[in-house]
Structures are given as structure tokens and as C-alpha cells.
KOLMARDREN-40128 format. One line per 10 residues: number of its first residue (from 1); their letters; for each residue x, y, z of N, C-alpha, C, O. Coordinates in pm, whole numbers, plus 32768, in hexadecimal, padded with zeros to 4 digits. Layout:
N
NUM) a) X:Y:Z:X:Y:Z:X:Y:Z:X:Y:Z | ... $
# end
This chain:
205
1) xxxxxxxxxx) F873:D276:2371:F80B:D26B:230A:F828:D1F6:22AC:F7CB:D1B8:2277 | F8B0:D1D7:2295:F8F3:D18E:2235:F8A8:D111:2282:F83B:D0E3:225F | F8F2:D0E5:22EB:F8C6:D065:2324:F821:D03C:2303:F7FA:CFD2:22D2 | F7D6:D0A8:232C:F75A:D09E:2339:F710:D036:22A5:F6D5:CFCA:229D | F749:D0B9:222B:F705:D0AA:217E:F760:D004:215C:F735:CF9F:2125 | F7CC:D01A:218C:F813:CF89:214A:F7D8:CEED:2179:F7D5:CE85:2137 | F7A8:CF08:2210:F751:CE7B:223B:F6CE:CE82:2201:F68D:CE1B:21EC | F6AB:CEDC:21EC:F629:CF03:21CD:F622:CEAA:2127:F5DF:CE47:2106 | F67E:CEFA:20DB:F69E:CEC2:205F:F6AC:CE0C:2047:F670:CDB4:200A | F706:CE15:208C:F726:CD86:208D:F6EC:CD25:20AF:F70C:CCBC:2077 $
11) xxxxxxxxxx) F682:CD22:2114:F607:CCE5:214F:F5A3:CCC5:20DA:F57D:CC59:20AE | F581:CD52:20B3:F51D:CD4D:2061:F530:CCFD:1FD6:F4D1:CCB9:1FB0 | F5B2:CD02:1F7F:F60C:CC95:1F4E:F5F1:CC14:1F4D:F5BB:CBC5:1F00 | F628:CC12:1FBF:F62B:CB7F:1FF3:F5A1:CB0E:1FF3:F59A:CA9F:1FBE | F522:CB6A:2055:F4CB:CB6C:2043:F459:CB24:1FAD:F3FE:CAD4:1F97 | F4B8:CB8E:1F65:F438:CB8A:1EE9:F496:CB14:1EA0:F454:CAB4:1E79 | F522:CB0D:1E87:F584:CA83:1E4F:F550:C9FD:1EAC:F534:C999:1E6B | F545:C9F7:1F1E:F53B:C964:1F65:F4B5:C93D:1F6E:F494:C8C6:1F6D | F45A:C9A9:1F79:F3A6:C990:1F57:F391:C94D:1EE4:F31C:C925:1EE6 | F3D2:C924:1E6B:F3CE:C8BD:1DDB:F3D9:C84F:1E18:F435:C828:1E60 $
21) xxxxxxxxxx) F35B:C80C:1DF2:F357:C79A:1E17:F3AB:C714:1E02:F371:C6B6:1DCB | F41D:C708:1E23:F471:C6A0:1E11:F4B1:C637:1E30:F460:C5DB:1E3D | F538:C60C:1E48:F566:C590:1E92:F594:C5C4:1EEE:F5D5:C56B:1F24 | F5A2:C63D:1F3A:F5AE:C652:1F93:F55F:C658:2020:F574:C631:2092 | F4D0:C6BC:1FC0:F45E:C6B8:2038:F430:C660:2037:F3FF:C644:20A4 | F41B:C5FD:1FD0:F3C2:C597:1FDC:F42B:C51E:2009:F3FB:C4AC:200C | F496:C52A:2024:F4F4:C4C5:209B:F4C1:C504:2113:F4C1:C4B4:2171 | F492:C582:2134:F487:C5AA:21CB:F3C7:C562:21EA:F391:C53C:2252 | F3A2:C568:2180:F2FA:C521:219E:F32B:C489:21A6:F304:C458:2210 | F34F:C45A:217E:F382:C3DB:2185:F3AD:C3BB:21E4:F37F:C34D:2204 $
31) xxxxxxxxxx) F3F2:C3E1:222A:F459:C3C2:228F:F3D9:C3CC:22EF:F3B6:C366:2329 | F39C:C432:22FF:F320:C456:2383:F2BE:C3DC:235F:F2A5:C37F:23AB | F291:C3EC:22E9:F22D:C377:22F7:F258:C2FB:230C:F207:C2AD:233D | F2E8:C2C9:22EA:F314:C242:2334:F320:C23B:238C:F2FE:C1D2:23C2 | F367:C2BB:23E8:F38B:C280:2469:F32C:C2F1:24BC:F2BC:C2CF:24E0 | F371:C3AC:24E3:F33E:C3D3:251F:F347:C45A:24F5:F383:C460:2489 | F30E:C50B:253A:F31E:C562:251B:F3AA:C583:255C:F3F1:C5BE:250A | F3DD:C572:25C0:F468:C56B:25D1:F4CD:C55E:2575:F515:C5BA:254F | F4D2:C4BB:2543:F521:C4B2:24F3:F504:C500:2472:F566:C50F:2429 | F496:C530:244B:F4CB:C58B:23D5:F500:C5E9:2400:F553:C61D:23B5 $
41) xxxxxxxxxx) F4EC:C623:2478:F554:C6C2:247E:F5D9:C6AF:2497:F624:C711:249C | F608:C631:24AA:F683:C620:24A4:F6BC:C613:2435:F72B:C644:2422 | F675:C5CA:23CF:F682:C58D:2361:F685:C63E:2346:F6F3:C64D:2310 | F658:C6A2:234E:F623:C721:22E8:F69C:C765:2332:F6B4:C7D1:22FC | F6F8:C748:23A7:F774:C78D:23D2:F7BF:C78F:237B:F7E8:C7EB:2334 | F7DD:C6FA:237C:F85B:C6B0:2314:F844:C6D6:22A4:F8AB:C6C6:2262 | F7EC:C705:225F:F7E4:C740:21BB:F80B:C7C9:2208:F879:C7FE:2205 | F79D:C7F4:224C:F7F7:C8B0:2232:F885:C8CA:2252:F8BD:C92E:2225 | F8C1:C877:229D:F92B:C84A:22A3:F99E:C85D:2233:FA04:C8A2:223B | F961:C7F1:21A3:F999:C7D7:215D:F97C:C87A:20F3:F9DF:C8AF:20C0 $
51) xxxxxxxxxx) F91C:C8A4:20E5:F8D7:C91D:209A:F93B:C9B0:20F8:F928:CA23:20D0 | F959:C9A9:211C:F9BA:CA2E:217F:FA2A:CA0E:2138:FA58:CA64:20ED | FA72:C982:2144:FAF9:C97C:20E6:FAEB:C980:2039:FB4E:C98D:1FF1 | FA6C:C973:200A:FA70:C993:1FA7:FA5A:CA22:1F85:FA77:CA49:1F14 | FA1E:CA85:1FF1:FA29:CB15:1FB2:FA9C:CB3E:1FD5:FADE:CB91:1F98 | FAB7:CB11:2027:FB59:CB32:206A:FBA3:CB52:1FA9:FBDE:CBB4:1F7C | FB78:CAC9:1F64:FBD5:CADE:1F03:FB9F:CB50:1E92:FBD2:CBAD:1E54 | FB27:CB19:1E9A:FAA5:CB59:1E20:FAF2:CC13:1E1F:FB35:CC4E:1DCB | FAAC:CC4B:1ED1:FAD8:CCC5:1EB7:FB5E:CD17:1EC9:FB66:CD92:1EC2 | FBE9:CCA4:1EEC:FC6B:CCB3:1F0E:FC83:CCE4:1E53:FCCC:CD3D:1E27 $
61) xxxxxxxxxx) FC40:CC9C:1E19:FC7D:CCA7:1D74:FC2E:CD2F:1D42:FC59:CD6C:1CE0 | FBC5:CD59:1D82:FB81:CDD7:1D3B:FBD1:CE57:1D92:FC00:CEBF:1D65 | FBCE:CE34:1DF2:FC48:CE8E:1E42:FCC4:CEC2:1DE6:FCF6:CF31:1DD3 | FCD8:CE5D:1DC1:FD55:CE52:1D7C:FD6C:CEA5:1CEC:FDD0:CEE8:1CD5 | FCEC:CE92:1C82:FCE4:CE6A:1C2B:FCA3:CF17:1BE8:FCB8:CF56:1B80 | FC41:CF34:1C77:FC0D:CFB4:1C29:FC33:D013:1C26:FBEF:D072:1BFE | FCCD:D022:1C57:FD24:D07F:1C57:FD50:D096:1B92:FD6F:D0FD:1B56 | FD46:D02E:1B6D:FD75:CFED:1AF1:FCD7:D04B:1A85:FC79:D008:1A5A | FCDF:D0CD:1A75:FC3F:D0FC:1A16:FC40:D0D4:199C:FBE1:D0F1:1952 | FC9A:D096:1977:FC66:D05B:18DD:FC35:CF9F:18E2:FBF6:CF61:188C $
71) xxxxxxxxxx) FC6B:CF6E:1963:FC28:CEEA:196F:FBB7:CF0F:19AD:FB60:CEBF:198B | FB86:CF6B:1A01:FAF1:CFAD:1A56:FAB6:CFDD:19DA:FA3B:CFDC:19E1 | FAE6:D00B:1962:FA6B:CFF5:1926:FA4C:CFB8:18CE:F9E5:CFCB:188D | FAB3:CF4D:18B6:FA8E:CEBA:184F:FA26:CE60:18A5:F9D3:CE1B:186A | FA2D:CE63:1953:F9AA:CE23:19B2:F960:CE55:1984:F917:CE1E:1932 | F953:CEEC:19AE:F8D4:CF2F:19A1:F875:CF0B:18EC:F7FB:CF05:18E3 | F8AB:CF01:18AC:F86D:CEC7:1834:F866:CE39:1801:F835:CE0B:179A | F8BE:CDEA:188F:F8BE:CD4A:186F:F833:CD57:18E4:F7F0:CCEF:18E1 | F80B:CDA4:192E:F7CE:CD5E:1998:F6F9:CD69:1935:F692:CD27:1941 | F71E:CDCC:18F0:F673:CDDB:18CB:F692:CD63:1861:F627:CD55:1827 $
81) xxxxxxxxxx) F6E4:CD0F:1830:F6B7:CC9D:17DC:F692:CC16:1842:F629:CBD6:183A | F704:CBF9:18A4:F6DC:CBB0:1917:F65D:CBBD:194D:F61A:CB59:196C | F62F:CC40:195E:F5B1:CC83:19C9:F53E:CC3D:194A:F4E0:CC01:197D | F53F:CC3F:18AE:F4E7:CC1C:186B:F4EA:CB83:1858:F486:CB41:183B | F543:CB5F:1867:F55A:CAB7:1869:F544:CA76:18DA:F535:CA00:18BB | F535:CA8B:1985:F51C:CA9F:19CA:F464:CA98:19C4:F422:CA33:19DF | F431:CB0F:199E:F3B6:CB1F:1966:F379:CAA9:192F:F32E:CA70:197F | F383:CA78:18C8:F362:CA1C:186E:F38B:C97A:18A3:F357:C913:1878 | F3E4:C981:18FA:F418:C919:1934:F36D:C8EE:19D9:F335:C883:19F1 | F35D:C964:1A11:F30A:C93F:1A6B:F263:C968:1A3B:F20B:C939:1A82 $
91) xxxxxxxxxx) F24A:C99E:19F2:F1F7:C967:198B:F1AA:C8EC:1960:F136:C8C8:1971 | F218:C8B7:191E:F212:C815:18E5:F207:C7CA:1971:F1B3:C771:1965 | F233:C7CC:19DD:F23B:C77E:1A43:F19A:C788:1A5F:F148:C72D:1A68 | F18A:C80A:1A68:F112:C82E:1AC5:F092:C7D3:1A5C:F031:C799:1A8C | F0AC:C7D9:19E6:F03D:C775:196B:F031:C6F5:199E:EFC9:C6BD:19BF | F0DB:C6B5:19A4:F0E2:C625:19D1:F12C:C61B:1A32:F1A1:C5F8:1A23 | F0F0:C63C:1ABF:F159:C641:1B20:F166:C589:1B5F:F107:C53A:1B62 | F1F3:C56B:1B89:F1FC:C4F8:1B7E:F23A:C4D5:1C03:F2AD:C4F6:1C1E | F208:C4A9:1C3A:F271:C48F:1CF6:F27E:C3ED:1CCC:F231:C398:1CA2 | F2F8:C3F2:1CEB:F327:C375:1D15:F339:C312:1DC9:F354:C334:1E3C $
101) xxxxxxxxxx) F320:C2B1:1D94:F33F:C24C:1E17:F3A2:C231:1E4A:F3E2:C1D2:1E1D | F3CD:C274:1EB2:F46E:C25A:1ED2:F483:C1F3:1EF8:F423:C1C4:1F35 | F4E3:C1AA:1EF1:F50A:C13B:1F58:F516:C152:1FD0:F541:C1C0:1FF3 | F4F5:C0F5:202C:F50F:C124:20F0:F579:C142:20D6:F5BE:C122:2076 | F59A:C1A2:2156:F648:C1DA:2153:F614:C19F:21FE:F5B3:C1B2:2247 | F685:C157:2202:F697:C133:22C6:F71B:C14A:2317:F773:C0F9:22FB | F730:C184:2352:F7E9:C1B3:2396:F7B3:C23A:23D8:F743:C267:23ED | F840:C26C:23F2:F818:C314:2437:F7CF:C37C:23F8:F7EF:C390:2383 | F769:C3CB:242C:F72E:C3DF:2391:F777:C47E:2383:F780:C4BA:2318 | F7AA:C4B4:2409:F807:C51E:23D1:F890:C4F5:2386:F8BB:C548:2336 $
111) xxxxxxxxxx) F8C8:C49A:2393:F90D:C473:2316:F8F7:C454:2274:F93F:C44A:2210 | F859:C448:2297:F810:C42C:2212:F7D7:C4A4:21F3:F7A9:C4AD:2181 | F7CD:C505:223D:F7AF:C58C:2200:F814:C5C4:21B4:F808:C5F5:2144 | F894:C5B5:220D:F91E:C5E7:21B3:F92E:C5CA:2140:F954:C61A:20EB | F909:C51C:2122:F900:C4E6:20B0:F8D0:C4EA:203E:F90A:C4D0:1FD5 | F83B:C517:2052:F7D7:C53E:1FDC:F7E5:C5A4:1FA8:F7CF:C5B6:1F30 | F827:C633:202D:F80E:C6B1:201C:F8B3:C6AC:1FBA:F8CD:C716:1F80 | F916:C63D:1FAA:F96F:C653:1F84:F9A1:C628:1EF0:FA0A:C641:1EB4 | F922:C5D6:1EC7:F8D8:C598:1E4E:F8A7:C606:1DF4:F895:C5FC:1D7B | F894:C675:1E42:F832:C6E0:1E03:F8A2:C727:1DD9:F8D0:C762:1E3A $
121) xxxxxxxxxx) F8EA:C73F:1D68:F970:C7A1:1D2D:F929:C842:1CF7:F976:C89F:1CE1 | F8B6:C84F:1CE9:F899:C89F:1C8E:F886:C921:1CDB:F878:C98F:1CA6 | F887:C90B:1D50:F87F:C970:1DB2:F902:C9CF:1DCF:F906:CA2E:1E1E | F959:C9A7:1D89:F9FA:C9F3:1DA1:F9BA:CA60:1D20:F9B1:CADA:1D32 | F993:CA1E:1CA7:F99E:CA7F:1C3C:F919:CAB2:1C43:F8EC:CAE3:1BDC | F8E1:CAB0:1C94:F836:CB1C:1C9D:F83C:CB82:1D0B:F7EF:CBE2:1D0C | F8A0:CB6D:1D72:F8D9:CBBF:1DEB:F94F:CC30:1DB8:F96E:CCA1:1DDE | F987:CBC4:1D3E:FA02:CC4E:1D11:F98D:CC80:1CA1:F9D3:CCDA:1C72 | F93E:CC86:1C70:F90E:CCA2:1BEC:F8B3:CD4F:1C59:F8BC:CDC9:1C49 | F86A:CCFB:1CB6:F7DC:CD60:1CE9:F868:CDB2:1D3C:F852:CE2B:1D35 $
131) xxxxxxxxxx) F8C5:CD9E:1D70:F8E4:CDEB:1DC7:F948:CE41:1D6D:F93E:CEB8:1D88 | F98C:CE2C:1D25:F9AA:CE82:1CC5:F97C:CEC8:1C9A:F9B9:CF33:1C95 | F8EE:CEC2:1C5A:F8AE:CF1E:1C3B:F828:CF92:1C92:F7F3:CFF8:1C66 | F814:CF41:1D27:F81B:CFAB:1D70:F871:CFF5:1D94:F833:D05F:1DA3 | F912:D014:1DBD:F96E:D07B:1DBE:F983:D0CC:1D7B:F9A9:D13B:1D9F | F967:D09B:1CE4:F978:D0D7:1C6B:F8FB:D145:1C70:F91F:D1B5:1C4E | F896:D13C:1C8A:F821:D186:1C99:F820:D1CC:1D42:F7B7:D200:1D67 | F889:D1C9:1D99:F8A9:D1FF:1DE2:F83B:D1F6:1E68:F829:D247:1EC3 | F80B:D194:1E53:F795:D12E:1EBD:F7F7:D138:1F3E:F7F2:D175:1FA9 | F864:D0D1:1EF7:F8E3:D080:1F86:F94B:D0B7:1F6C:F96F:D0EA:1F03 $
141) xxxxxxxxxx) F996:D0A8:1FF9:FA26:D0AC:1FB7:FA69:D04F:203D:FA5F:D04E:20B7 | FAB6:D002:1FD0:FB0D:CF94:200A:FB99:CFB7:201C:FBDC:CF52:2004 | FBE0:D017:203A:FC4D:D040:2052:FC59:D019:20C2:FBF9:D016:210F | FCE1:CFEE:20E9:FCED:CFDF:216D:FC84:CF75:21BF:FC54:CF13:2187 | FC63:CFA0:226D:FC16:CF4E:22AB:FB6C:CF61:228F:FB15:CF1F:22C8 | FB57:CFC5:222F:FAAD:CFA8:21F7:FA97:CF46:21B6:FA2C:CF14:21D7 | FAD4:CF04:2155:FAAD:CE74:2106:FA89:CDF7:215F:FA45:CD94:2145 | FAE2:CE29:21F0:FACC:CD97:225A:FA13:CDCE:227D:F9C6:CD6F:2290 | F9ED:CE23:2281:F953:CE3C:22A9:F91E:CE3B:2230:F8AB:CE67:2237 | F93A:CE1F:21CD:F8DD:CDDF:217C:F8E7:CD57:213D:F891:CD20:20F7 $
151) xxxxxxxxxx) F950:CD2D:215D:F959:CC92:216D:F8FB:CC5D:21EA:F8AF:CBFE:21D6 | F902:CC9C:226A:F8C2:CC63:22D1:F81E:CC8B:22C8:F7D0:CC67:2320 | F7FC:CCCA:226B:F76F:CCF7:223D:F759:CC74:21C7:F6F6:CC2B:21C7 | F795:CC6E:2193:F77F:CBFA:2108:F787:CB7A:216F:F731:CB26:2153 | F7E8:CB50:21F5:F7D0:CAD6:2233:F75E:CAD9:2291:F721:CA72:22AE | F739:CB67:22CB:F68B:CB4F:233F:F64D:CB10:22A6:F62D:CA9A:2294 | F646:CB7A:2244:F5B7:CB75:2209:F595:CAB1:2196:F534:CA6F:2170 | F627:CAA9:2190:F629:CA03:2155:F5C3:C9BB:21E8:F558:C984:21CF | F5F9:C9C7:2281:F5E2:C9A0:22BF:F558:C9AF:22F2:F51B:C94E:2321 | F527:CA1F:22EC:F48F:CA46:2305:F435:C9DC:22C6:F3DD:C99C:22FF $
161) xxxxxxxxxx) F466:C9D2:2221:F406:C995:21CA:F416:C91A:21E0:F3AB:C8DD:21E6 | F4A0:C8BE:21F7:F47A:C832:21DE:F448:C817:2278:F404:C7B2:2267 | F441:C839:2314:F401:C82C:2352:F363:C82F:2333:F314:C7D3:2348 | F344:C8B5:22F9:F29F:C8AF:22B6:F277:C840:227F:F20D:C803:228D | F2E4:C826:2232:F2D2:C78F:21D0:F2B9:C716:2252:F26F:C6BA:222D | F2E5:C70C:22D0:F321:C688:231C:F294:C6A8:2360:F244:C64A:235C | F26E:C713:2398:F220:C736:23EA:F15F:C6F2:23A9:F10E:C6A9:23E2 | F15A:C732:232B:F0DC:C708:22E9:F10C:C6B0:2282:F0E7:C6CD:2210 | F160:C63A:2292:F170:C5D1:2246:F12D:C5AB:2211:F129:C598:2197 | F0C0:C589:2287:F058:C521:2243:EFD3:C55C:221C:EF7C:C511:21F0 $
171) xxxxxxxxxx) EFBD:C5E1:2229:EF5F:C644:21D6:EF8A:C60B:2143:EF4D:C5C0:20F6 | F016:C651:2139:F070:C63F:209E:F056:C5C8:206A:F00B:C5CC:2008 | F071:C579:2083:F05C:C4CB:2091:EFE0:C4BE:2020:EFF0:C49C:1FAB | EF3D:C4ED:206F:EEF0:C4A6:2036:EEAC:C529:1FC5:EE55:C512:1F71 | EEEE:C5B6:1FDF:EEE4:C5DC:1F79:EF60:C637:1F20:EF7A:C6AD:1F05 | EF9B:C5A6:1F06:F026:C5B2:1EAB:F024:C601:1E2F:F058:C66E:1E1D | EFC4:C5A0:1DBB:EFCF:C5C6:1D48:EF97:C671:1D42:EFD8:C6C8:1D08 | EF07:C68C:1D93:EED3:C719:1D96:EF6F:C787:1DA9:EF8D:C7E7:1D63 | EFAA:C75B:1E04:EFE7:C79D:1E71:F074:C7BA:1DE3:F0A7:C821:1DB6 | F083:C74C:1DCD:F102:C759:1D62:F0E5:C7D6:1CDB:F129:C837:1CB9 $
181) xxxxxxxxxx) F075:C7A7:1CB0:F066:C7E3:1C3B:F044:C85E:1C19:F040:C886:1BA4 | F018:C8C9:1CB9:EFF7:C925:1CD6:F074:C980:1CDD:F096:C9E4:1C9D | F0B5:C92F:1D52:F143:C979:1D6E:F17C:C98C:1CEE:F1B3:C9FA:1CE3 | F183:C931:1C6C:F1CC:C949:1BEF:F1BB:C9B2:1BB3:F212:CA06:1B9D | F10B:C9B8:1B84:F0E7:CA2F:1B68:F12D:CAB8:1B89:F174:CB02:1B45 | F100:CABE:1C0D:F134:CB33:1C48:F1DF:CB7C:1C2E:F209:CBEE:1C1D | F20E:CB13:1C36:F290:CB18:1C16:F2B9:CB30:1B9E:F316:CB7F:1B8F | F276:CAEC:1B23:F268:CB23:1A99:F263:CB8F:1A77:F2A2:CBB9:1A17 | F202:CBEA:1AD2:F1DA:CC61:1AB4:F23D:CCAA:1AF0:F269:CD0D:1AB4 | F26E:CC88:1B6D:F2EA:CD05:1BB2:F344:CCFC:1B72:F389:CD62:1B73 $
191) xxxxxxxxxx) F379:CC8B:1B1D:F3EE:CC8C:1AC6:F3CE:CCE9:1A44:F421:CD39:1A19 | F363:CCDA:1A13:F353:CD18:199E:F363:CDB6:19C7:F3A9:CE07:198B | F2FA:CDD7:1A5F:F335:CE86:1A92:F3B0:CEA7:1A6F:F3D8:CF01:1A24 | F3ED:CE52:1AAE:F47E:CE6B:1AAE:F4F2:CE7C:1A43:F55D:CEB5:1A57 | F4C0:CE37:19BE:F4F7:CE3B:1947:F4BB:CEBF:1937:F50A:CF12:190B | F446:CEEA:194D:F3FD:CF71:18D6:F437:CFDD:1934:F481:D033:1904 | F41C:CFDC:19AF:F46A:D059:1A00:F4F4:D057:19CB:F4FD:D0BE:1988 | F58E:CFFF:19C4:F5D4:D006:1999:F612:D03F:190D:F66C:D08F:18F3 | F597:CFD6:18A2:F5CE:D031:182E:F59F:D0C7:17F6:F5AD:D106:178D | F559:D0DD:1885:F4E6:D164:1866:F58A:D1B0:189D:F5CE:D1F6:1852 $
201) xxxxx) F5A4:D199:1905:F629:D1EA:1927:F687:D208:18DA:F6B0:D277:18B7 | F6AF:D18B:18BC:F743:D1D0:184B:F73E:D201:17E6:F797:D23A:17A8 | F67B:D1E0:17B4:F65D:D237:173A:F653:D2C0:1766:F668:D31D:1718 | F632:D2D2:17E5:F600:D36B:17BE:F67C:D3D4:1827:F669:D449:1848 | F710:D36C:184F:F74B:D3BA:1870:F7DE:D39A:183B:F83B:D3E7:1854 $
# end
């Protein structure tokens, strides 16, 4: 059952973190619209690639850490200020959402997936932050060999999405700005869920 809820978890994670429109997916539209849909799924290997060694670390430290109940619940009350800053952070994007022009990237592009996806740091502390506080709420449990099935749920589901991204590149392409400022929204609002479900919890238990 464990195996089952922990990919399940972690997918869905992954999923809703790598769907933000950023220098990651929008290196995987890039890469397709320069060269081909191939090379972005290679290009989208070499990042999940790099995103597996970062939960490797993200949830090796919540493993670790939530044994520790007085740092599990300094998260649990650091995470609804993040979850509201977070909020307000994709918000403002979604008002003035802003894509930038990358420069061509030309070489292997699964080496250049490793690269971008390895540019991206913030993903160690949003993997230990969410996965911490699913165990803590008794969602997952990463003891032992269950954390590897939800690491390999957080690497399909990174991987699902930036293929989606490589696959309808050039949908994305010509409707960028719509496409950007929507996804923000949305995201605004699940962050804000997530702060009010949270502090609804520790208030009322």
C-alpha cells in the first residue's frame, strides 16, 4: 500500500512544482522548437535526472529530521508563512507574468538538461519542506525503502510534465503569455489552500 500512496504522492508533487512556468520547462520548449521533439525528451531526462538527486537529498533530510518533534513543528508553522509567501509570490507573477528570451543553448541537450535542472537549487528545500510535512500528517512514510518510491514518483511526475512541455512546445510558444499567467493564478490559489488548511490544523489541534 506504502509503495502505491508514496508514488502517488510524489508524482503528484512533482507534477504541480515542475508545471510553474520556468527556466526549466521553458528550456524544454526551446530546445523542441530549435531543433526537435526528441531532443527535448532527452533534454527533459537529464533534468529528471538531476531532480531525483535533489530529492534524494530534499527527502534524505526530512527522513532524518522528523524524528526530531520539536524541529517538525517549527516546519509545520514555518511552512503556512512560506505557503502565504508562495501565494503572493505567484499572484504578482500571474498580474505581470514575464518570460524571458533564452539564449540558444547548443551541445548535448541531455547534458543541458542536467544543467538547467541543476541551476534550479530551490527544489532541495521545497522537496524537504512538502515531504516533511506530508509524513508528519501521516500521508508518506519514508523509512527505509518507501522514500525510494516516492522519490521515483517525484522523478516520473517531473518527467511526465516537462515532456508535456517538449511535446506541445509550440502550442506553448504562441500562447505563452495566456498560458503563463493562468498557470500563476492557479497556483496562487493552491498555495493560499494550503496555508489556510495548515493553520486551520494546528489551530484547532
Amino acid at each position: 500500500m506504502y509503495v502505491f500512496v508514496n508514488f502517488l504522492f510524489g508524482f503528484a508533487l512533482a507534477a504541480i512544482g515542475v508545471s510553474i512556468p520556468g527556466l526549466i520547462n521553458m528550456s524544454a520548449v526551446q530546445i523542441t522548437v530549435r531543433r526537435t521533439t526528441r531532443a527535448g525528451i532527452i533534454f527533459s531526462l537529464g533534468a529528471v535526472t538531476v531532480v531525483f538527486l535533489q530529492a534524494l537529498v530534499g527527502v534524505g533530510f526530512a527522513g532524518y529530521l522528523a524524528e526530531n518533534r520539536y524541529i517538525l513543528s517549527l516546519i509545520k508553522k514555518l511552512a503556512i508563512i512560506i505557503f502565504f509567501i508562495l501565494s503572493g509570490v505567484f499572484f504578482y507573477k500571474g498580474l505581470r507574468p514575464r518570460l524571458k528570451e533564452e539564449t540558444r543553448r547548443q551541445g548535448n541537450a541531455f547534458i543541458i538538461g542536467m544543467a538547467v535542472a541543476g541551476m534550479n537549487v530551490l527544489n532541495v528545500p521545497f522537496f524537504f519542506t512538502m515531504s516533511t510535512l506530508l509524513q508528519a500528517q501521516g500521508y508518506i512514510d519514508l523509512q527505509q525503502t518507501w522514500g525510494l518510491f516516492f522519490m521515483l514518483g517525484l522523478s516520473a511526475g517531473s518527467f511526465l510534465i516537462l515532456a508535456l512541455y517538449a511535446y506541445f512546445a509550440r502550442y506553448i510558444t504562441t500562447h505563452a503569455r495566456f498560458f503563463a499567467q493562468n498557470m500563476n493564478y492557479f497556483l496562487s490559489g493552491l498555495f493560499l489552500f494550503l496555508a489556510v488548511m495548515q493553520w486551520m490544523q494546528l489551530s484547532f489541534t
